[in-house]
N, C-alpha and C positions, 0 to 999 in steps of 0.2 A: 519717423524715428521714435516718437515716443511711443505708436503699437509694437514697435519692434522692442521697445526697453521692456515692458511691459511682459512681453511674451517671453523673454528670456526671463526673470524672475519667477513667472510660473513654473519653466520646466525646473530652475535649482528648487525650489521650494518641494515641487513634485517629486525631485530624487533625496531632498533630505530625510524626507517624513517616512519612508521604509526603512534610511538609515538609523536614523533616532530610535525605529519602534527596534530595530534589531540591537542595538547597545542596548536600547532596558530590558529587552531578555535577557543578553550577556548578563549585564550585571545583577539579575536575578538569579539569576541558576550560576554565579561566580563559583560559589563556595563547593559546587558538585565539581568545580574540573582541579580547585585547590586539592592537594592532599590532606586529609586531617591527621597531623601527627602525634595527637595529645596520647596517645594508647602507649605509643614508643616509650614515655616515661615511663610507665607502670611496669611494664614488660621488658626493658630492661634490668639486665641481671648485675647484684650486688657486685661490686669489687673488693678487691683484697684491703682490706687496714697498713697502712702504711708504717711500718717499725721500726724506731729507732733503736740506735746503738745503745748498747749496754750503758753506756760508760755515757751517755747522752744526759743534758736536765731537763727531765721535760717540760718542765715552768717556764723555760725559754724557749719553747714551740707552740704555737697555734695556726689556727687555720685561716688563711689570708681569704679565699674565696670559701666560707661553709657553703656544703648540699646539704638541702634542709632531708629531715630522715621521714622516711615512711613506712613503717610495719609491712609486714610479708601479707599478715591478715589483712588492713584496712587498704594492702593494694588491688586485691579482687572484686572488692565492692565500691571503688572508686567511680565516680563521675566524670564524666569530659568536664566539667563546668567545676569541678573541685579539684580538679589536677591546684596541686600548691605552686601560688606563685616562686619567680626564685628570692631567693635567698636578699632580703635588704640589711645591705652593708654599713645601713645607720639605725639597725635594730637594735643593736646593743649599748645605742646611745642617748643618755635620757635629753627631751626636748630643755629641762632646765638642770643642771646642775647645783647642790650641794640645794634641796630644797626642804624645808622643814614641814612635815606633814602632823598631821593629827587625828586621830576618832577612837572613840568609846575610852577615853581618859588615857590615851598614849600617844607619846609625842615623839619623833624622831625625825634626824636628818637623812636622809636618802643621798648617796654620794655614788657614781658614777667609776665603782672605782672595787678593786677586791680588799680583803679586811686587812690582807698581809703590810700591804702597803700604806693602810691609815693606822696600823696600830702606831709605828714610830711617831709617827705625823700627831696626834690624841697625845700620846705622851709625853712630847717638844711643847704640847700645848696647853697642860696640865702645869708643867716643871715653869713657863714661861706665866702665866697666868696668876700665881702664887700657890695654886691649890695644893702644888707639890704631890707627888706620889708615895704612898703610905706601903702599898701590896698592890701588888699584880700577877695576875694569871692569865698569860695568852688563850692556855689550851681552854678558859672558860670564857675567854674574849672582855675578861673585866678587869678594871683598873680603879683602886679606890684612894681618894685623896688624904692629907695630914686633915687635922683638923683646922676647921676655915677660920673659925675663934681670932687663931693667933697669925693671920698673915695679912697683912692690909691692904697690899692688892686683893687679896680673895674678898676680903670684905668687901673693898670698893664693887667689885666683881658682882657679888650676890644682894648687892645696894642693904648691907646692914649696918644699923649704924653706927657713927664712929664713938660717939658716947652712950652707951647703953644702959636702962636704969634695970636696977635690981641685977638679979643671975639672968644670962640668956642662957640659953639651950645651946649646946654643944652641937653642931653639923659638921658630918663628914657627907664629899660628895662621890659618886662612883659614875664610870664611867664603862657603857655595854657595846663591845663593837660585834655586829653578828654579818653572817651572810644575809644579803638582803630575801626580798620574796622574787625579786626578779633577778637572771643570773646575770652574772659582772656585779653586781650592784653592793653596796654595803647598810647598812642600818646603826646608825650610833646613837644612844639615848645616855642619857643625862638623867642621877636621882640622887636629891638630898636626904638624909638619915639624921631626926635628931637621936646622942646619942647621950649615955650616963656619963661616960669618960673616955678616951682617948681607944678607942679598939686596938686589942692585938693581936687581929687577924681579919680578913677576910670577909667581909657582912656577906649572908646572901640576898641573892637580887632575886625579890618575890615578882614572878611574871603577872600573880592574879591581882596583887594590891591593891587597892583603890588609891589614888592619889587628890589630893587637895587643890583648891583652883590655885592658890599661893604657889603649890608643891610646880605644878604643872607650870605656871607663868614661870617660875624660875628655871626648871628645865629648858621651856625655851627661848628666856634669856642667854643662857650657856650655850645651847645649841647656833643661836645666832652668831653667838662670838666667835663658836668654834668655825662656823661655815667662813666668817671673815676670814681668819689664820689661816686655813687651806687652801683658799684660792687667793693669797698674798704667798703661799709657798708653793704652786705649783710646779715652779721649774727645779724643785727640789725633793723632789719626793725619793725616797729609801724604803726597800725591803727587808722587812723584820723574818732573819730567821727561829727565832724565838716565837712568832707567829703559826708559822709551817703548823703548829702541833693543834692551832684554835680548830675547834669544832665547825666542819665545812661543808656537815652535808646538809644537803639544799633543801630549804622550808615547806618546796611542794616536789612530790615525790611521784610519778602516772607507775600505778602497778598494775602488771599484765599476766594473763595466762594465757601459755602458747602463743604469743609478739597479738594477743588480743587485749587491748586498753578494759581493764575492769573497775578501775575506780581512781581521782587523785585523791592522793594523801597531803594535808595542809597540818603542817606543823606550827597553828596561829590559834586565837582564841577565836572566839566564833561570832566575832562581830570583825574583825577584821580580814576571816576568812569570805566573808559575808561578801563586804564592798570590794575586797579581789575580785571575786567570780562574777557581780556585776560589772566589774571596769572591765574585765575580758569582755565579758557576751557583748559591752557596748562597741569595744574597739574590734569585735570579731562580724560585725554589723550581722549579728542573730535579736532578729524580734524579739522582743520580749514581751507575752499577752498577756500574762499574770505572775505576778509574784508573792510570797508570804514571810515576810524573816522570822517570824516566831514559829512559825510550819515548817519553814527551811526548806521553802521549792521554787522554783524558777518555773514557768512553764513558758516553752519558745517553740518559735517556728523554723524547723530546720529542715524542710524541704528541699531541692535541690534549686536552683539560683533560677532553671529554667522555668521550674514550675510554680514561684513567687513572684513572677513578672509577665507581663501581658504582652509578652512577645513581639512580632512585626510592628504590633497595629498598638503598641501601646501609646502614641501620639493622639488616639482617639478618646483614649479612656485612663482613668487614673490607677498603680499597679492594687490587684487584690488586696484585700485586707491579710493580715497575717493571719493563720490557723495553729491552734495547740497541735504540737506533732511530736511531740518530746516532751519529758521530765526531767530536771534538774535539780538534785534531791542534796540537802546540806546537812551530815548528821556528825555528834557529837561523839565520838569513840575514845575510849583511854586518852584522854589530854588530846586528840587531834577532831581534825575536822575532816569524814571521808566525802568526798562528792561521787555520788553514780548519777547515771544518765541512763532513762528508760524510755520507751517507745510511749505514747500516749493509748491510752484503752482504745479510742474510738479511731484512731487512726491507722490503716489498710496499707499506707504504702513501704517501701523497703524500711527493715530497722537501721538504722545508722545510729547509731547509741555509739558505738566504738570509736567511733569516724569523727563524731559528737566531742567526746573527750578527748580526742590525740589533739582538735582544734582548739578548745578550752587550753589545754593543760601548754599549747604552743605560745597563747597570749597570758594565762600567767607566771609560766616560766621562759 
């Protein structure tokens, strides 16, 4: 009995092992009997824009599922391996809300939210606060306080003190709501002004100023407070139509000739254009081999995903180094920041410079 157990065991074993060898060729050559349908995107054809009624608001329509967009141009030079993922439905939501940022001596709260809807919201929280509203202009997105001198909340507020020796200086505070750099987003900053006397109009809001580490700390004392107030009134939020008219268009701009991406437009000063275009390339996971911020170039490796990785057998070996394959070029034009993207001198393979920016300009708008 047991040569007989024996010998049955051999012949199963005998018929498995042609089976086995035949599944790992299936599963090698799978992908040849798969259809590859990545092309289908590319090659399908635009649809018509959807139009509403005359008589329609369009502030009360958006688009529940977006299709993210691709130029006519950067869809002929597409990759299987760059087809864009779809569309994520919590791209438009930031991981923290109402977060107070800062660099190169500016400070503001980043809010989750369009400007229309924070203006009311800023100026319930201005009137509430003590600092009272003095003037206001939607369509310049500023709002400037009474003087803080004479109101004791505002005082308690800006922690000055309550018996003061000699003359203090006179502060009035203003208040900047803009489009943020990201869309949806907003940007509110906070600046004290000392002033001779009681202003009867309007200060303007110098964008290049230098401001003081006191000036700064107090902005984002205020900023702090304001982030409190908003997210204790969320279930209350109102739409300013007196808003409608703030300046709305968008801080980064991709301008094209013939649906070809030739440069972004960054309407920032050029340190904060700066760490944008870094936090893209980082969130856009492009190498980064060299950079210079006083040069204003990035140099990346923007190869194609297949030929940055060590393919099948990369379990053997660790993936390539990255290689210069692109330029990333930061320059300083009439008050903007343009960014182009160039092919690298020494580098043979397709140009994707175009391709380069529509990806940029996706992470930071």
């Amino acid at each position: 009995m047991a040569l007989k157990f024996r010998t049955e065991v051999t012949r199963s074993t005998d018929f498995i092992r042609p089976l086995s060898g035949l599944m790992l060729v299936l599963a090698l050559a799978g992908c040849s009997f798969v259809e590859d349908r990545s092309e289908r995107y590319v090659d399908e054809p635009e649809g018509k824009s959807l139009k509403l009624p005359e008589t329609a608001d369009e502030g009360k329509f958006t688009q529940v599922m977006p299709i993210r967009e691709i130029s006519a141009a950067d869809s002929g030079r597409m990759y299987r391996d760059s087809i864009p993922n779809p569309p994520d439905m919590t791209s438009d939501i930031l991981d923290e809300n109402y977060v107070v940022e800062e660099l190169d001596g500016q400070v503001w709260l980043l809010v989750n939210d369009v400007p229309g809807r924070l203006w009311p919201a800023v100026t319930t929280y201005m009137n509430e606060s003590g600092l009272g509203v003095a003037y206001d202009s939607p369509q310049l997105g500023l709002i400037q306080s009474e003087l803080v001198n004479f109101s004791k909340r505002a005082r308690e507020l800006l922690e000055l003190p309550d018996n003061p020796e000699g003359q203090e200086a006179r502060i009035a505070v203003q208040a900047r709501i803009a489009p943020g750099v990201r869309r949806k987003t907003t940007e509110i900053q906070f600046r004290t002004f000392e002033v001779e006397d009681d202003p009867d109009e309007l200060l303007v809001w110098g964008n290049r100023e230098q401001r003081s580490e006191e000036q700064l700390s107090t902005s984002k004392l205020l900023l702090n407070d304001l982030a409190g107030h908003l997210r204790n009134r969320e279930d209350s939020k109102s739409y300013s139509r007196a808003a409608l008219g703030m300046v709305s268009e968008p801080r980064v701009r991709l301008v094209s000739d013939n649906e070809t991406p030739q440069q972004i437009v960054m309407s920032l000063d050029y340190g904060r254009a700066w760490a944008e275009v870094r936090r893209s390339l980082d969130e856009a996971s492009i190498p980064v081999v060299d950079l210079n911020r006083s040069e204003g170039y990035f140099f990346v490796d923007f190869r194609p995903e297949s030929e940055r990785e060590s393919g099948w057998f990369s379990w053997f070996s660790d993936d390539p180094e990255p290689e210069h394959t692109f330029d990333v070029q930061l320059d300083e034009r009439d008050g903007d920041v343009v960014v182009t993207v160039n092919r690298a001198p020494d580098y043979t393979g397709d140009d994707r410079s175009s391709e380069l920016l529509s990806e940029l300009f996706e992470y930071l708008y």
